[in-house]
N, C-alpha and C positions, 0 to 999 in steps of 0.2 A: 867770696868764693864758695863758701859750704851751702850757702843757701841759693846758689847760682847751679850748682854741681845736682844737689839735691833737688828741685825744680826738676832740671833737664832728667835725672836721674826716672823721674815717676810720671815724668811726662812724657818718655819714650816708652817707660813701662806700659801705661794706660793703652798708647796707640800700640804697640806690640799685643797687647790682649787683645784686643780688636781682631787685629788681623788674626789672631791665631785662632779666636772663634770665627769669623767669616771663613777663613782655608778647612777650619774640620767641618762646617756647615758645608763645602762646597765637595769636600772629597766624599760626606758623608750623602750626600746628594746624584754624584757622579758614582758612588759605587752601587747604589741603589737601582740607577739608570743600567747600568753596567751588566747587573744580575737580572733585571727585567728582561732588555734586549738577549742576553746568552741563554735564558732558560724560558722566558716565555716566548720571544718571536723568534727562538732558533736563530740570533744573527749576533756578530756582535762589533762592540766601537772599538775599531782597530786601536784608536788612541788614547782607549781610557786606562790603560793598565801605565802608560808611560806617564801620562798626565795626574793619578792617583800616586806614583810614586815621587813626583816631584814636589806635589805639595806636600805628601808626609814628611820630606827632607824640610822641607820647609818648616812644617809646626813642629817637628823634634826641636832642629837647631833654635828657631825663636821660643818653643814651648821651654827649651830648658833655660833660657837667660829669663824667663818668669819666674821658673825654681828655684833659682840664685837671688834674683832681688827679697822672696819671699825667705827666703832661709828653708826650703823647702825639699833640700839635693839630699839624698841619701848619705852620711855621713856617721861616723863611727868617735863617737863623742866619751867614750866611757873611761878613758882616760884622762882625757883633758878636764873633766868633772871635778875629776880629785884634788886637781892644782884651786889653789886660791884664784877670786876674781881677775888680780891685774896679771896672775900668768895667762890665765884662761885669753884676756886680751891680749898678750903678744903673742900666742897662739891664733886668734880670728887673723891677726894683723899678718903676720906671716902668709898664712893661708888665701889672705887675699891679694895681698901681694906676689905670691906664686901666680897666681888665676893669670893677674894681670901678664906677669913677663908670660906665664903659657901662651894666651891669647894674643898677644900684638904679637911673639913669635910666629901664629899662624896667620893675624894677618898679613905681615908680610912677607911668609913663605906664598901664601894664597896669589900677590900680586903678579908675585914671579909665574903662575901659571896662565893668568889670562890671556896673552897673548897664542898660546895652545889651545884653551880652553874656545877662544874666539873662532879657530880655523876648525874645531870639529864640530858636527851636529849629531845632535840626536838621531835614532832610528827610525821612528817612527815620526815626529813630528817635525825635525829636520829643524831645526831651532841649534843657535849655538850653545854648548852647556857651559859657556858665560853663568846663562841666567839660572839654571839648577844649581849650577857652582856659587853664586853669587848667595846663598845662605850662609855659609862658611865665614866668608869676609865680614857681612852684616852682623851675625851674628856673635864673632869677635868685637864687631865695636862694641856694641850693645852689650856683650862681658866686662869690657875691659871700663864705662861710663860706668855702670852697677859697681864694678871695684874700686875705684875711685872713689866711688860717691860713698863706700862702706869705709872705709880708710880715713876719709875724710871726719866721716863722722860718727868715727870709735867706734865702729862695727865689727 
């Protein structure tokens, strides 16, 4: 099971890096287009401002389950220092165990919205914000797999 958990663990990791360089490649591409067309040919893409904002939703929510695998999240550690190593671990433990109930609370708070989220569209691109929305839920799994996987293996 820990070597199963762990696997899946850095191998959703790996493919979330991915994606989350290709999305900043793509938004940093698109705002480049964006500023060319508005200030050099006086025109601009009615649907880049919507489409720049849906991918940044997107590499926030996936960029920060990369900060968490990595131990990389802002945290305030200057207390917990003090205590000896095995408080120090029921402290990780705890903490990651909150993560978890946070997160599977929001995912299925999130489920409960789909069927709304299904019946409205976007403004400009007229897409259901399903798929904007759909970072939230993903993103909690992809929390709640990292916690597991740290829990697991005395993280």
């Amino acid at each position: 099971m820990r070597i199963l958990i762990n696997k899946l663990s850095y191998f959703i990791d790996k493919i979330v890096c991915n994606i989350v360089i290709f999305l900043t490649l793509i938004l940093s591409i698109l705002m480049a287009i964006g500023v060319f067309y508005r200030y050099v040919l006086n025109n601009s893409i009615y649907w880049s401002g919507e489409v720049s904002r849906y991918l940044l939703v997107y590499i926030t929510f996936l960029g920060a389950t990369i900060a968490y695998k990595r131990g990389a999240h802002v945290g305030i550690d200057i207390i917990v220092e003090k205590f000896s190593p095995s408080i120090q671990k029921i402290f990780h433990f705890i903490i990651h165990v909150s993560f978890i109930i946070f997160w599977t609370v929001i995912l299925f708070k999130s489920f409960k919205l789909y069927p709304l989220y299904m019946l409205q569209k976007t403004a400009t691109l007229e897409i259901p914000y399903a798929i904007p929305f759909t970072a939230l839920p993903l993103s909690a799994v992809i929390w709640i797999i990292h916690g597991v996987n740290e829990i697991v293996n005395g993280g």
